[in-house]
C-alpha positions as CSV (number, residue, x, y, z in Angstrom):
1,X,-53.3,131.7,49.5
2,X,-54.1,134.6,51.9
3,X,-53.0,134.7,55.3
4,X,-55.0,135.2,58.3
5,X,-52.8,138.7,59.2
6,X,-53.4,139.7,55.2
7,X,-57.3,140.8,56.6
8,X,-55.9,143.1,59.3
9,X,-55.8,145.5,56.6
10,X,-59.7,145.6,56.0
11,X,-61.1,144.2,59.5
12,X,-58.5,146.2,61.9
13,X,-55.7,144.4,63.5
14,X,-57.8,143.8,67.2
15,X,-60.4,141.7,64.9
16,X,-57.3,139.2,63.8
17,X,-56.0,139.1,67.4
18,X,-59.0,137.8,69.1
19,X,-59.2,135.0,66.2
20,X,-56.4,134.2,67.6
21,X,-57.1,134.1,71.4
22,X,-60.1,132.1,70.5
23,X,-58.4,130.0,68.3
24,X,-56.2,128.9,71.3
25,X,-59.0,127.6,73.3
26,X,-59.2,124.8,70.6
27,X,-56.3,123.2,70.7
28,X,-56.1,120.0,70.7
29,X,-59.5,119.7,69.0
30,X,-59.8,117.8,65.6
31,X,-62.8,119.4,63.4
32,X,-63.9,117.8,60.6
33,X,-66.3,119.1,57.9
34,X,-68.0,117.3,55.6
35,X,-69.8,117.9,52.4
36,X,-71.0,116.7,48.9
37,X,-69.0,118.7,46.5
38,X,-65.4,120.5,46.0
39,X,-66.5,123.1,43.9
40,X,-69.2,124.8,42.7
41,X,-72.1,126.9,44.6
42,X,-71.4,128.7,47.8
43,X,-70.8,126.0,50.3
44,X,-67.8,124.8,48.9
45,X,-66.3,128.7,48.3
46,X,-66.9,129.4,52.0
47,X,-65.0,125.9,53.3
48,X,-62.4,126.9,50.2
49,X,-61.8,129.9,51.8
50,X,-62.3,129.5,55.2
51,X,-60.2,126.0,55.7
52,X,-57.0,127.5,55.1
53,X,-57.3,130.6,57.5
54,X,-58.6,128.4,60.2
55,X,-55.4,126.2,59.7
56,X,-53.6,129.4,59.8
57,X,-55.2,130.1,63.3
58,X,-53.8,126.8,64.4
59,X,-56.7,124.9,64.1
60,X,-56.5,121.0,63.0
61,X,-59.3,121.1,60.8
62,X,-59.9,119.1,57.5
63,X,-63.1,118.9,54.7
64,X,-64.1,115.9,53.2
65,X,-66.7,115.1,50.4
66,X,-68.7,112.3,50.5
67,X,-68.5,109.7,47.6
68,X,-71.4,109.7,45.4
69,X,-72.5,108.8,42.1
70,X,-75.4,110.5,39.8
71,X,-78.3,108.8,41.1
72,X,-77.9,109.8,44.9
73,X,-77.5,113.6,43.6
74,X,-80.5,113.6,41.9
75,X,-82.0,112.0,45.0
76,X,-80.6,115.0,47.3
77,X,-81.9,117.4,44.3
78,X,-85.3,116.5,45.2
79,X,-84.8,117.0,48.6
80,X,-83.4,120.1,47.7
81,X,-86.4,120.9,45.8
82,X,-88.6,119.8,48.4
83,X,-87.0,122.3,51.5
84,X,-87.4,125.2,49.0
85,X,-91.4,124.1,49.3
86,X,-91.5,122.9,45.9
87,X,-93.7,119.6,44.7
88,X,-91.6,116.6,44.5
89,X,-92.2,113.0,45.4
90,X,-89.6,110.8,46.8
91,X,-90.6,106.9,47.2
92,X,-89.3,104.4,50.1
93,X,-86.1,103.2,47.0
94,X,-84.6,106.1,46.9
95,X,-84.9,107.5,50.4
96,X,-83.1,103.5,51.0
97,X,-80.4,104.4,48.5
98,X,-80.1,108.0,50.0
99,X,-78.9,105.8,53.7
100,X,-77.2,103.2,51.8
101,X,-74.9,105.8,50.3
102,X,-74.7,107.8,53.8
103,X,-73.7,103.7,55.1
104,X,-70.9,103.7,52.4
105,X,-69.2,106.4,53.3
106,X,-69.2,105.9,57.0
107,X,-65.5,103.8,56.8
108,X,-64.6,106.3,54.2
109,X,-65.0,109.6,55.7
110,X,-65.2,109.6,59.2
111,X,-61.9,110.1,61.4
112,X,-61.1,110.4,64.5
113,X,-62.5,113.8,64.8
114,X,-63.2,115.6,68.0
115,X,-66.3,117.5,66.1
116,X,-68.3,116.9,62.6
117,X,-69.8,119.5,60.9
118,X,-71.9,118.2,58.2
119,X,-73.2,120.8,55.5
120,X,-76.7,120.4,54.2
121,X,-78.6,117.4,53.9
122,X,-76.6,115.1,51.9
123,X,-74.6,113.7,54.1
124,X,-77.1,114.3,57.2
125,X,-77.3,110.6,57.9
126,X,-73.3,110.2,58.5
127,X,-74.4,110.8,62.5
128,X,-77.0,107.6,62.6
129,X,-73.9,105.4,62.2
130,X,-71.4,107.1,64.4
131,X,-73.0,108.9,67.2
132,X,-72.1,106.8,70.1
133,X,-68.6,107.4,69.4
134,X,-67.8,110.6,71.8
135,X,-67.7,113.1,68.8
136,X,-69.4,116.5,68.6
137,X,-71.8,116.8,66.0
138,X,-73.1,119.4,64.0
139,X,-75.2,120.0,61.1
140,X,-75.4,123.0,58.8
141,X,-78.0,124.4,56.5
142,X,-77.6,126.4,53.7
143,X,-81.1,126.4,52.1
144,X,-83.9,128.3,52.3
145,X,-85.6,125.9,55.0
146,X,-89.2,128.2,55.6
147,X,-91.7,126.4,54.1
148,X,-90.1,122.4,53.5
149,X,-92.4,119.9,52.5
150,X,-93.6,118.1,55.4
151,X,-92.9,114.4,54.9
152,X,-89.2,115.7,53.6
153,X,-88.7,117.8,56.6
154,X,-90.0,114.7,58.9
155,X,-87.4,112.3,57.2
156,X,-84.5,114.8,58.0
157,X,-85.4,115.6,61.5
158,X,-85.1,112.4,62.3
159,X,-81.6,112.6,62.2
160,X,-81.3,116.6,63.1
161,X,-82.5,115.9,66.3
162,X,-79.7,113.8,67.3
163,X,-76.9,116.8,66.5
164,X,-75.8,119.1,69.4
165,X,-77.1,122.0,67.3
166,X,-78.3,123.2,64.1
167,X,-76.8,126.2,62.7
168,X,-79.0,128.0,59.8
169,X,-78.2,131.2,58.0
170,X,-81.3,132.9,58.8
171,X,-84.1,133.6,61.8
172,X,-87.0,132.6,58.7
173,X,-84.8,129.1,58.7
174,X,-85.4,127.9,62.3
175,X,-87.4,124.9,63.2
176,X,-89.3,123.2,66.5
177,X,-86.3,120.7,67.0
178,X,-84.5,119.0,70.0
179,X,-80.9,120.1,70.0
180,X,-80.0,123.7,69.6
181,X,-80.0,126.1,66.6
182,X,-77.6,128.7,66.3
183,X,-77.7,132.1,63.6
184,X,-74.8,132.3,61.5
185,X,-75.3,134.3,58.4
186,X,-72.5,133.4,55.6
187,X,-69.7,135.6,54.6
188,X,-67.4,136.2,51.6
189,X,-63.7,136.7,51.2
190,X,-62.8,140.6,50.3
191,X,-59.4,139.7,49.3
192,X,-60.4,136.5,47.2
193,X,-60.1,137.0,43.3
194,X,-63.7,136.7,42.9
195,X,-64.1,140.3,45.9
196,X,-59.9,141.4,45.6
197,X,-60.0,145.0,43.3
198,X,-59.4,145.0,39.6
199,X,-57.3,147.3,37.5
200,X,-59.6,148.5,34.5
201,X,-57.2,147.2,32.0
202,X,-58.6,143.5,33.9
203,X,-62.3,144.6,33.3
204,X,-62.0,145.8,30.0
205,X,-60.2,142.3,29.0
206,X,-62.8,140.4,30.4
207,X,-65.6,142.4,28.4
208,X,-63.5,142.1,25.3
209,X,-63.3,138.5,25.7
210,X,-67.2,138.1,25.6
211,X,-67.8,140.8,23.2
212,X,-69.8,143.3,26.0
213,X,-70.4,146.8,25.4
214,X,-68.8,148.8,28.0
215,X,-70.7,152.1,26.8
216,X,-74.4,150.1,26.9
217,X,-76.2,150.1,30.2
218,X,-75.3,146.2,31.9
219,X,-77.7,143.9,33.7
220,X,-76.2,141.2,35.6
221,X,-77.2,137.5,37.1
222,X,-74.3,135.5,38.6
223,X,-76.2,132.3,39.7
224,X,-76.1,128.9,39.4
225,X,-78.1,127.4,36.6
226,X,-81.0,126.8,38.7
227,X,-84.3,127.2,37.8
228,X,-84.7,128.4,41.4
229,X,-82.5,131.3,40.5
230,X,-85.3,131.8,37.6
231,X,-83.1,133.2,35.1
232,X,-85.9,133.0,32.9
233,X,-87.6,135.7,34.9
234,X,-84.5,137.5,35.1
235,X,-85.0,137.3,30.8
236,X,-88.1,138.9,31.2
237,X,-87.4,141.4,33.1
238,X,-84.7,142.5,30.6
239,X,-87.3,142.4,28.3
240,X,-89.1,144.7,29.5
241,X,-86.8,147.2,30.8
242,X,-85.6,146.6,27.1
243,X,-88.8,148.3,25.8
244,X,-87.5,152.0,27.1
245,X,-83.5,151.6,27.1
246,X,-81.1,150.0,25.1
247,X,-78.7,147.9,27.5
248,X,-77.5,144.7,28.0
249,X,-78.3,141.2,30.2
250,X,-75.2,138.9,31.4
251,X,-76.3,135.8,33.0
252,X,-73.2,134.2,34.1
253,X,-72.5,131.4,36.7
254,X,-72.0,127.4,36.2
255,X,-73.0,124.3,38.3
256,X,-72.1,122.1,41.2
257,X,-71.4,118.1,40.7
258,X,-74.2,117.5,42.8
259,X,-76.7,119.1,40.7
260,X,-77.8,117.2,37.6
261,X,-80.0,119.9,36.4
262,X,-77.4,122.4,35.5
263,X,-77.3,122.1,31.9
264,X,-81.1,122.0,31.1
265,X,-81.6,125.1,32.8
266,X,-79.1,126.6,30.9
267,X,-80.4,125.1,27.6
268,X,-83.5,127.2,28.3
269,X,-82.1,130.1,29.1
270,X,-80.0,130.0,25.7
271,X,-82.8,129.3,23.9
272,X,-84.9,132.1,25.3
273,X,-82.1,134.5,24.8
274,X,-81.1,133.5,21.1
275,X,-82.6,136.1,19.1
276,X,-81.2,138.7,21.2
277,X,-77.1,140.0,20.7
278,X,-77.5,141.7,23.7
279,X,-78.3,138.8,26.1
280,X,-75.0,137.3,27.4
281,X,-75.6,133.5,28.2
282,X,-72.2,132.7,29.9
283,X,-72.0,129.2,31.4
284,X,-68.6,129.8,33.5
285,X,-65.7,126.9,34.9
286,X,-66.1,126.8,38.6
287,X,-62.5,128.7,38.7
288,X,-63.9,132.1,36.8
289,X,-63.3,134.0,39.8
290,X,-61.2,136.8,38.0
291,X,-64.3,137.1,35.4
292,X,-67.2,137.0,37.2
293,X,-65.2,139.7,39.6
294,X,-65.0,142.0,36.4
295,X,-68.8,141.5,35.1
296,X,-70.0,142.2,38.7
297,X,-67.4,145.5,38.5
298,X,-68.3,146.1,34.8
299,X,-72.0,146.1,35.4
300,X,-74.5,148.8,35.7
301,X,-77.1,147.2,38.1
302,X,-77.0,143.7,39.5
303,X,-80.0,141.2,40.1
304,X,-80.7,138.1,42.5
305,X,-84.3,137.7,41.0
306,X,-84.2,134.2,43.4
307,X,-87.4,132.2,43.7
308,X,-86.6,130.8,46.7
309,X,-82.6,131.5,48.6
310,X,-80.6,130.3,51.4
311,X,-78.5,133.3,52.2
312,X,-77.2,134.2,48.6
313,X,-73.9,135.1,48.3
314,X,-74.0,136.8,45.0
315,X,-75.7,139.9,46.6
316,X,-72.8,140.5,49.1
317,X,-69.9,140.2,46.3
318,X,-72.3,143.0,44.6
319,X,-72.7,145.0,47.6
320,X,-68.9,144.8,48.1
321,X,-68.3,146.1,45.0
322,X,-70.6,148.8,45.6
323,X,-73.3,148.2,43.2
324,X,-76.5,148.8,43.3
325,X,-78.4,145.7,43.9
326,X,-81.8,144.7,42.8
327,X,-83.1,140.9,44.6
328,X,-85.8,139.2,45.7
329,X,-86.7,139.3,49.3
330,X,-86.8,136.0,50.1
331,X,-84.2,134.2,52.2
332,X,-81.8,135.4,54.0
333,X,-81.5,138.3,51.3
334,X,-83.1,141.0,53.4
335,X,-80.7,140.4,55.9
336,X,-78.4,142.1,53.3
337,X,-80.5,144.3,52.2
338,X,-82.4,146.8,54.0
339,X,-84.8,148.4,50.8
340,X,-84.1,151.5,49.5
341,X,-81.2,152.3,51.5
342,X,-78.7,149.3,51.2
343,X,-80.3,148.0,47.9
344,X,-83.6,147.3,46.5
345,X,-86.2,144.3,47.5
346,X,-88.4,143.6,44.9
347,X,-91.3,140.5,44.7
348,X,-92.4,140.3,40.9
349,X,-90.6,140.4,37.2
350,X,-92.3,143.5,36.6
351,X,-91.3,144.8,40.0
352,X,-87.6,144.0,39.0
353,X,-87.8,146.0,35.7
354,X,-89.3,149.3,37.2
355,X,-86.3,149.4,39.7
356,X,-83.5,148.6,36.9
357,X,-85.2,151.1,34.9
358,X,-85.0,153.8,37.7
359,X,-81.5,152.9,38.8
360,X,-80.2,152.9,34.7
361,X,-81.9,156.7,35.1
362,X,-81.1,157.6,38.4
363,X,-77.4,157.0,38.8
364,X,-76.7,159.1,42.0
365,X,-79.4,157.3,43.9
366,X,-77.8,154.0,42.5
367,X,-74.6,155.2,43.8
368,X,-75.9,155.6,47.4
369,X,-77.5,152.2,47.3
370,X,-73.7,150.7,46.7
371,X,-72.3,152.9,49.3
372,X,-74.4,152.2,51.8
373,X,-74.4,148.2,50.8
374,X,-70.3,148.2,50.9
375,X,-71.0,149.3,54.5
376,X,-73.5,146.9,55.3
377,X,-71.3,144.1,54.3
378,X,-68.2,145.2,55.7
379,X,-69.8,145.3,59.4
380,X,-71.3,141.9,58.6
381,X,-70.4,139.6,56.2
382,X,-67.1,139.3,56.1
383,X,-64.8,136.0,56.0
384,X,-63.6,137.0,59.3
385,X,-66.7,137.4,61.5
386,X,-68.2,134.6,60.0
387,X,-64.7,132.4,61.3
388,X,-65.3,133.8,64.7
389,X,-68.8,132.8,64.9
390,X,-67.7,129.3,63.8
391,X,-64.8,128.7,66.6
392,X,-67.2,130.5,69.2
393,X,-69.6,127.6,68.0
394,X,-67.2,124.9,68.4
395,X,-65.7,126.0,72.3
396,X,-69.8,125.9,73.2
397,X,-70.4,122.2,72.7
398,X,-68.1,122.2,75.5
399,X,-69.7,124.7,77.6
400,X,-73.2,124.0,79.2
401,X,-74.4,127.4,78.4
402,X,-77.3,128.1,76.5
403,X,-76.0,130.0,74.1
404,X,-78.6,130.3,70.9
405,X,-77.4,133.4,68.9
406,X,-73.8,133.8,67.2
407,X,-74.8,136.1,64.3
């Protein structure tokens, strides 16, 4: 595991020492963060990452994961569902058993904490049972929360409203609520093995292992097996772009606990892609940090063709890798691309396939896309600012300013 002095090295060593000096301020403080899952999607990889550099600081924080069986997650996947905008209907039994289960875990989870900081909604209703206690709270969403369905939205406010602050991931996400709401855009880790560098020897293994064509032009997805993610549109595209040059898809990723609907997504996207040796259907173990590192470096253009996105934190490991990037603009994915100069913003499937088409033929304006991305993330989205933002959040639920912006 990295240390917090190991980033000096990319961030400058002033950046580490004002961690530090803010760190300080917290002593003393017990910070507790809460969520539904160790591994899988880009929650838990942030609090992975971010947990032990915080204890580093000298910071007593923990992570905890609530304790939940299949029927509550595919509860929370319909609220999930239903914040992206989409159609879903949730009746009075299982919004009860969605509480119960939050009731549960009360005893279980909660500890003498001097701040909570619940992540997304499914263990929102954690603060209903303990907020007379003297605790900070504060509740953090990572979904794309623009256009939620309105009955959903009103369920969860209900709750929201009672939190000190609300911290979303981008301006689109912010909501007429009670308590504050504070910008914090997510981050990735340049020295994890999913962002570190790779020695070719590494990439070449890795396309060895799966029987890729390094010479053959590669199109890459790393998502979640989400039909949000639409990696059946992401197929079609291929298709397309197919047509005109002979190249390659990899649609790589795996799934989170708390999402039951992981494998039938990727059962269509197999069977969509069966009659095709060049499409690469990889369903990866949460761990593949070393091979999805080596696709991403191994690829010739990389897509984020998201329906719907919280932040997405596929298109900054791209970006850091200094590929050029081809996503939808939806989310907080223009704030990480600005089109045309740090990577391309596209709105349809055949959208996406004219832009991998020009990028396959234009390599030196591909090139300048990835240089100019690298930038982009290295003065934002790094592991470090995003700990800053997070420790300047904590010191300001003991400050009575009204401070609304920390991204």
């Amino acid at each position: 595991m990295k240390l917090i002095k190991d980033y000096s090295q990319i961030v400058g060593k002033e950046i580490i020492d004002e961690l530090y000096l803010v760190a300080d301020k917290l002593k003393g403080k017990k910070i507790q963060n809460i969520n539904s899952t160790l591994s899988g999607g880009g929650v838990a990889e942030i609090l992975s990452r971010m947990i032990p550099l915080m204890k580093d600081l000298g910071l007593d924080v923990g992570w905890d994961v609530l304790d939940a069986d299949n029927k509550f997650f595919e509860i929370t996947k319909k609220i999930h569902n239903a914040l992206h905008g989409l159609g879903v209907d949730i009746n009075e039994e299982e919004y009860d058993y969605f509480l119960q289960v939050n009731k549960a875990n009360k005893d279980k989870i909660l500890d003498q904490s001097d701040i909570v900081y619940i992540h997304d909604p499914q263990p929102i209703a954690l603060i209903d049972q303990d907020r007379d206690q003297g605790k900070k709270w504060l509740w953090r969403c990572h979904v794309d929360f623009s256009k939620p369905k309105e009955n959903v939205w009103e369920f969860l406010k209900a709750f929201i409203k009672k939190y000190q602050a609300a911290v979303f991931s981008a301006p689109a996400f912010a909501r007429f609520l009670d308590c504050r709401q504070i910008l914090i855009s997510p981050s990735i880790d340049p020295l994890s093995d999913k962002n570190r560098n790779l020695e070719k020897r590494e990439i070449d293994f890795v396309l060895e292992k799966y029987g890729i064509d390094p010479d053959k032009p590669i199109i890459t997805q790393i998502s979640r097996f989400d039909h949000l993610k639409d990696p059946l549109g992401v197929i079609e595209s291929y298709r397309l772009v197919k047509k005109y040059i002979d190249c390659q898809l990899i649609l790589a990723g795996g799934g989170a606990s708390d999402d039951p609907q992981t494998a039938e997504v990727l059962k269509e996207a197999e069977n969509l892609a069966s009659a095709d040796k060049d499409i690469f259907v990889l369903h990866l173990p949460s761990q593949s940090n070393l091979e999805i590192n080596a696709l991403q470096r191994a690829s010739t253009v990389i897509l984020q063709k998201s329906l719907k996105e919280g932040f997405g934190l596929t298109v900054c490991e791209a970006l850091w890798k200094q590929k050029p990037v081809i996503a939808s603009a939806v989310g907080g994915i223009p704030l990480q691309i600005a089109h045309k100069y740090s990577g391309i913003l596209t709105y349809t499937t055949e959208g996406t396939a004219y832009w991998i088409k020009q990028l396959i033929q234009e390599p030196e304006y591909a090139k300048r896309l990835g240089d100019h991305g690298k930038k982009h993330v290295a003065n934002n989205f790094l592991i470090t600012r995003q700990i800053q933002d997070y420790l300047l959040l904590f010191l300001s639920l003991y400050n009575k300013s009204d401070i609304v912006d920390l991204g």
